[in-house]
C-alpha positions in Angstrom: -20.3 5.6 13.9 -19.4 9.2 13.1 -16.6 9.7 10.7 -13.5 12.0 11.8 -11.4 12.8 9.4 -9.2 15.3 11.4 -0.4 -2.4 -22.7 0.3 -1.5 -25.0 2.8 -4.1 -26.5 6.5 -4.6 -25.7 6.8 -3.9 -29.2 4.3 -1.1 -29.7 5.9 0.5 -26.6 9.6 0.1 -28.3 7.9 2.3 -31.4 6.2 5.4 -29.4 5.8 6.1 -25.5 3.2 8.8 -26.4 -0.3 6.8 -26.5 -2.6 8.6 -29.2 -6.1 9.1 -28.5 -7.0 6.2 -30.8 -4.6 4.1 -29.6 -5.3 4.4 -25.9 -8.9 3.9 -26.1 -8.6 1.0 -28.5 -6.0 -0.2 -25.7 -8.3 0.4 -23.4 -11.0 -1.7 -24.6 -8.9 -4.7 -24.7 -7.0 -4.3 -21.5 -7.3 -7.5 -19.3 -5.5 -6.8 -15.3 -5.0 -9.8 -13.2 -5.3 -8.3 -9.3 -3.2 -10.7 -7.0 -6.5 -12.2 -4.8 -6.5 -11.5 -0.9 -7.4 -14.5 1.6 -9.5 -15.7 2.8 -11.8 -13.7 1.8 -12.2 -14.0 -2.4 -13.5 -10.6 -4.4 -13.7 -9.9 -8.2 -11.3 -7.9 -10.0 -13.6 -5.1 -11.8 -12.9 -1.8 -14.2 -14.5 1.2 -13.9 -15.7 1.0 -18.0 -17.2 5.1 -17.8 -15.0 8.1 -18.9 -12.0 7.5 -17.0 -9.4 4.6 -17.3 -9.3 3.2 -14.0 -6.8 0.2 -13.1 -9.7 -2.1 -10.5 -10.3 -2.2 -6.4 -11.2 -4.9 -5.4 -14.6 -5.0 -4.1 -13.7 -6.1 -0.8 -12.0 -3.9 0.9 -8.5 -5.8 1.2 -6.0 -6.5 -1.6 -2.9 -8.4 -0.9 0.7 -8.1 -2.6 3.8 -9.8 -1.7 7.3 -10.2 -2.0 9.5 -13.0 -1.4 9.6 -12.3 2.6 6.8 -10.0 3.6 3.7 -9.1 2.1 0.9 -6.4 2.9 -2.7 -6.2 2.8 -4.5 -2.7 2.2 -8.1 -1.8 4.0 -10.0 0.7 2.5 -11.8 3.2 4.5 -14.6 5.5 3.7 -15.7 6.4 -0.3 -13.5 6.4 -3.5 -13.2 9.4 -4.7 -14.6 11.2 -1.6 -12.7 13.7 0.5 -12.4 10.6 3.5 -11.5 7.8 1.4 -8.3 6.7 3.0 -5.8 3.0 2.2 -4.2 1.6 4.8 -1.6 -0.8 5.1 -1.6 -4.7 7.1 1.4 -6.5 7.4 1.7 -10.3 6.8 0.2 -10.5 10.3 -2.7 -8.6 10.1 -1.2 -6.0 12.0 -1.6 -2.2 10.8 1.7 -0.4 9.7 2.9 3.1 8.4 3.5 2.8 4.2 6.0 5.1 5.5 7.7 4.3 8.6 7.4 0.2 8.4 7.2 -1.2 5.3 11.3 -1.6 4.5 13.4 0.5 2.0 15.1 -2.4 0.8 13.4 -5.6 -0.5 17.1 -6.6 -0.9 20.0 -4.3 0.3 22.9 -6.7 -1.1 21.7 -5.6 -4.6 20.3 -2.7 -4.3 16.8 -3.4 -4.8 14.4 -1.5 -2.8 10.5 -1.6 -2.0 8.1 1.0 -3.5 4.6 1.9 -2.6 2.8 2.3 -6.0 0.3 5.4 -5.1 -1.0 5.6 -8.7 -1.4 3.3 -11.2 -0.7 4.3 -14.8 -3.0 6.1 -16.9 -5.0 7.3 -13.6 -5.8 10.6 -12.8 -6.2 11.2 -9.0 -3.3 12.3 -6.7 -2.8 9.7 -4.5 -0.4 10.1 -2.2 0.7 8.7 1.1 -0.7 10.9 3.9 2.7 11.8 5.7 0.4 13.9 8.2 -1.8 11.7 9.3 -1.6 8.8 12.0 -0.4 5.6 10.2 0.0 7.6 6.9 -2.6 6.1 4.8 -3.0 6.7 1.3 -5.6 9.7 0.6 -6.2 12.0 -2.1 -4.3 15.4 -2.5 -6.9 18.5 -2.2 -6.7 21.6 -4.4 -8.5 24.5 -3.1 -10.3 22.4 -1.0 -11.4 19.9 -4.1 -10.1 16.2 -4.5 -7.1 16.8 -7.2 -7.0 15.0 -10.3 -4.3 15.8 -12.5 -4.5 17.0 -15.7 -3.8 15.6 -19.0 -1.3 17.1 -21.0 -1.7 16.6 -24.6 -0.6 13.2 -25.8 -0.6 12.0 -22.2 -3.0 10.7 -20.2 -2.9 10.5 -16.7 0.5 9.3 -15.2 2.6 7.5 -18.2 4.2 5.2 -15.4 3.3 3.5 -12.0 3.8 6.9 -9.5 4.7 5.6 -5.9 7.5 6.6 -3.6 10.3 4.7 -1.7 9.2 3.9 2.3 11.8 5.1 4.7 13.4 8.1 2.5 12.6 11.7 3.4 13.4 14.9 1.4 14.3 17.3 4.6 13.2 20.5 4.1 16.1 21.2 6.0 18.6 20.3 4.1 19.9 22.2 1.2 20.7 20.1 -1.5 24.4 20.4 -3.1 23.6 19.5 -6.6 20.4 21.2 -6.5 20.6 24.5 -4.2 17.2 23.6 -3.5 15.8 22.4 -0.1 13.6 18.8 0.0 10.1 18.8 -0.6 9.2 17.1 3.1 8.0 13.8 1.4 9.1 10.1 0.7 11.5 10.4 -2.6 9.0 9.7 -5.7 9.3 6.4 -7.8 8.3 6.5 -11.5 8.0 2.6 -12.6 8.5 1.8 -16.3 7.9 -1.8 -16.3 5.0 -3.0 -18.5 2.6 -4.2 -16.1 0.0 -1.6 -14.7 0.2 -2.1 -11.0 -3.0 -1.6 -8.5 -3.3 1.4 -6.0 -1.1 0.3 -2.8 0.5 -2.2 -4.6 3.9 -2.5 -2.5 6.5 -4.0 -5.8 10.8 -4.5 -5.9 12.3 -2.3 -7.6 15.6 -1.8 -9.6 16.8 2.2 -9.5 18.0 2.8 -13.3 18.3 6.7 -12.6 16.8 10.1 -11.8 15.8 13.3 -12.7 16.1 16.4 -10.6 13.0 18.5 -10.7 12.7 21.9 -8.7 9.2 21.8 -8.0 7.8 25.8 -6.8 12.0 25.9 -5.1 11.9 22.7 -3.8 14.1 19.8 -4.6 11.8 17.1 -5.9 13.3 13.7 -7.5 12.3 11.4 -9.5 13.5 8.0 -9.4 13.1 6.1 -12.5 12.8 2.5 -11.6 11.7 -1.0 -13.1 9.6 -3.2 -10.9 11.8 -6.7 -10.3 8.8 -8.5 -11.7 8.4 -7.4 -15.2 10.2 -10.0 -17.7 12.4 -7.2 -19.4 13.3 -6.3 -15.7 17.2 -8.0 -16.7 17.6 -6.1 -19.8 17.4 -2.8 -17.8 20.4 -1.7 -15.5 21.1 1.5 -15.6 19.2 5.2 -17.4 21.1 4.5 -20.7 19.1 1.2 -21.4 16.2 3.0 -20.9 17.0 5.1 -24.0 17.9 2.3 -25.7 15.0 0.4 -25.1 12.6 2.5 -24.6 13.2 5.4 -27.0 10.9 8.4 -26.2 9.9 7.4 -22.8 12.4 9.6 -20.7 11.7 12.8 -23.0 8.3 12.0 -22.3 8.5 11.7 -18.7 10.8 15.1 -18.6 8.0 16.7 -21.0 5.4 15.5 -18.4 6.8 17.5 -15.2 7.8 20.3 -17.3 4.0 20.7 -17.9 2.1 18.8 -15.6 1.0 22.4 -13.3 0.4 24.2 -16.1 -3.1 23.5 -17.0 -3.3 24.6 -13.4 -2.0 28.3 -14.1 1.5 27.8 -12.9 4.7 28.3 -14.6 6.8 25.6 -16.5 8.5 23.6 -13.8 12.2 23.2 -13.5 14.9 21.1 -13.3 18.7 20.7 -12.0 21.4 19.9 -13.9 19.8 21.3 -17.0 17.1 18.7 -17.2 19.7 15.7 -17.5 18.9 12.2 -16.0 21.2 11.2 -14.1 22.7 7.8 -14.0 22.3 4.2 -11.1 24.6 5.0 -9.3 24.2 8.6 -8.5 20.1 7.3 -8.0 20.9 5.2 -5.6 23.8 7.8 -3.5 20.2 9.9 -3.6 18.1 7.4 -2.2 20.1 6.2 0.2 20.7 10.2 1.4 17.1 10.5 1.8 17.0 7.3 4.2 19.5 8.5 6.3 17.3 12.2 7.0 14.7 9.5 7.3 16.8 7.9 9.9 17.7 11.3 11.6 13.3 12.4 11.3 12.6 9.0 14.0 15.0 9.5 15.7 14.2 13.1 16.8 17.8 14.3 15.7 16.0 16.4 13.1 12.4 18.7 13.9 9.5 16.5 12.5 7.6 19.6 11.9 3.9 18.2 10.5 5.6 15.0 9.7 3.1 12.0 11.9 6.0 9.6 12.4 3.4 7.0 14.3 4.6 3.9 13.3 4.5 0.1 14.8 8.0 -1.4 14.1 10.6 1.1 14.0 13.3 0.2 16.7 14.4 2.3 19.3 11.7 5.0 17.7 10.2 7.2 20.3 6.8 7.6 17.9 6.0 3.5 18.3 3.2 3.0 18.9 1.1 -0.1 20.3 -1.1 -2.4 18.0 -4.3 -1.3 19.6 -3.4 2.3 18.9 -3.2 1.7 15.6 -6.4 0.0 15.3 -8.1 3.0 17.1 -6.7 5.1 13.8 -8.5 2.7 11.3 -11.1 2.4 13.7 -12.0 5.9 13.8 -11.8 6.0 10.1 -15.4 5.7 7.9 -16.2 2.8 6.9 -15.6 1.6 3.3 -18.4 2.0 0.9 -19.6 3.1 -2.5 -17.6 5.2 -4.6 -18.7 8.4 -6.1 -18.4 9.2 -10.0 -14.9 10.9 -11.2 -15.9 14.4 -12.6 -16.2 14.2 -16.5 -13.8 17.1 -16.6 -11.3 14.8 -15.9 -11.1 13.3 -18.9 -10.4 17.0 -20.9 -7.0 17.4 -22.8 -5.1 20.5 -22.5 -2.9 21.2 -26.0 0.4 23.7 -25.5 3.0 24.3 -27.8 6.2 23.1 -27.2 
């Protein structure tokens, strides 16, 4: 068929968030992930052991993960780490669905605990990101100058230093100007940065509890970042709001601000910059945020605001004039490659970049 593409230790982490290169590669060595099995089908679990960390795939192409009342299946399509590798979603039905549009924005709305859509897994390199352009918006990677991005590693971090996802069902609307901010959205899902030990798998979809956020103007557009705690982690109770992240996990929030501050430039871009003078800001104004971005959400499927490039397919949205039927949503996948071998990740991905401060 042608292809169209159109842990380190509680306690160890309580002492240092910055992983030194030592240290992460003697973690590395000894790291054991447990990868939630799909059915019926069985696959198993494997690490890419060359250059780069890599949290496993299975070698099937379907990986469940649940949550109390739902859970969602992802299909690969095409080549990892090819320009038409894509992940798409199931729901518990086998039916496909939009990581945007369908999956829910709360897991529970009574307390405030919301889903997230893990894109990358920590310590990993490429820019995954949901695909808010495409039909069904599958995961893909992000291109830069035409090349599969990886992002670069920032002397002492490597990789993302927490589970990078976003929030289904939020939108930043690049028409709106921000009030704290001044800045207009960014025209994605509001980003997720998860702190909870457990290093999740690509399209893992995990509860969260929002402790905070920081406000990052990202080339003049407003651009948070939503620290959360996935529900699951066993020090998920101790953490309730930004100031028990401090608390708990001294160095990790100047760490995560030092990280966006730097990320681009290895890339020749400026510094980035932040609102409110790079403060985090606390639960409650987190979750005001989040719960902004689901009403532009609201307002993008409804047609009450201009979608622009925004692909708003989806299979479950009430009342939304962009549902679509099951069978067109298998055509999607169907006209997707099929899943196969994955290439090698450039050695150049593994190259530190040293700045001073």
């Amino acid at each position: 068929m042608m292809c169209k593409m159109n842990d380190c230790s509680v306690e160890e982490h309580h002492k240092s968030p910055l992983v030194s290169s030592m240290r992460f590669l003697q973690w590395r060595g000894d790291l054991e992930v447990d990868v939630l099995p799909t059915t019926p089908r069985k696959f198993t679990s494997s690490m890419r052991i060359h250059s780069s960390f890599q949290v496993p795939r299975p070698r099937s192409t379907h990986l469940r993960t649940s949550t109390p009342d739902m859970s969602f299946t992802i299909e690969e399509r095409g080549r990892p780490n090819t320009l038409d590798y894509r992940v798409f979603f199931k729901n518990s039905e086998g039916k496909y669905v939009s990581p945007f549009h369908d999956i829910p924005i709360y897991a529970n709305e009574s307390e405030n605990v919301f889903h997230a859509v893990v894109e990358v897994p920590r310590w990993t390199n490429a820019k995954m990101e949901i695909a808010t352009t495409d039909p069904m918006n599958p995961l893909k990677q992000d291109l830069k100058k035409g090349s599969l991005r990886y992002v670069a590693n920032v002397f002492p971090h490597k990789g993302y230093i927490w589970n990078y996802g976003a929030i289904p069902q939020t939108w930043e609307d690049p028409g709106h100007k921000d009030g704290d901010t001044g800045c207009c959205g960014d025209n994605d899902p509001i980003d997720i940065c998860d702190i909870g030990n457990k290093v999740c798998s690509q399209g893992e979809v995990i509860k969260v509890k929002v402790l905070g956020t920081l406000a990052l103007i990202d080339e003049g557009e407003t651009d948070w970042k939503v620290i959360v705690i996935n529900m699951d982690d066993p020090e998920a109770p101790d953490f309730n709001d930004i100031d028990d992240v401090r608390r708990l996990k001294p160095g990790y929030l100047e760490a995560t601000f030092d990280w966006f501050k730097r990320y681009k430039v290895p890339d020749g871009k400026p510094e980035n910059q932040f609102a409110f003078n790079g403060e985090f800001k606390d639960r409650d104004f987190a979750i005001r945020t989040v719960k902004s971005t689901h009403e532009f959400w609201k307002a993008l499927m409804s047609k009450k605001t201009d979608a622009g490039g925004i692909n708003c397919m989806n299979t479950s949205v009430p009342d939304s004039p962009f549902c679509c039927s099951e069978k067109a949503a298998e055509a999607v996948v169907d006209a997707a490659c099929a899943f196969g071998a994955e290439d090698p990740i450039p050695s150049s991905v593994d190259k530190w970049f040293y700045y001073e401060k």
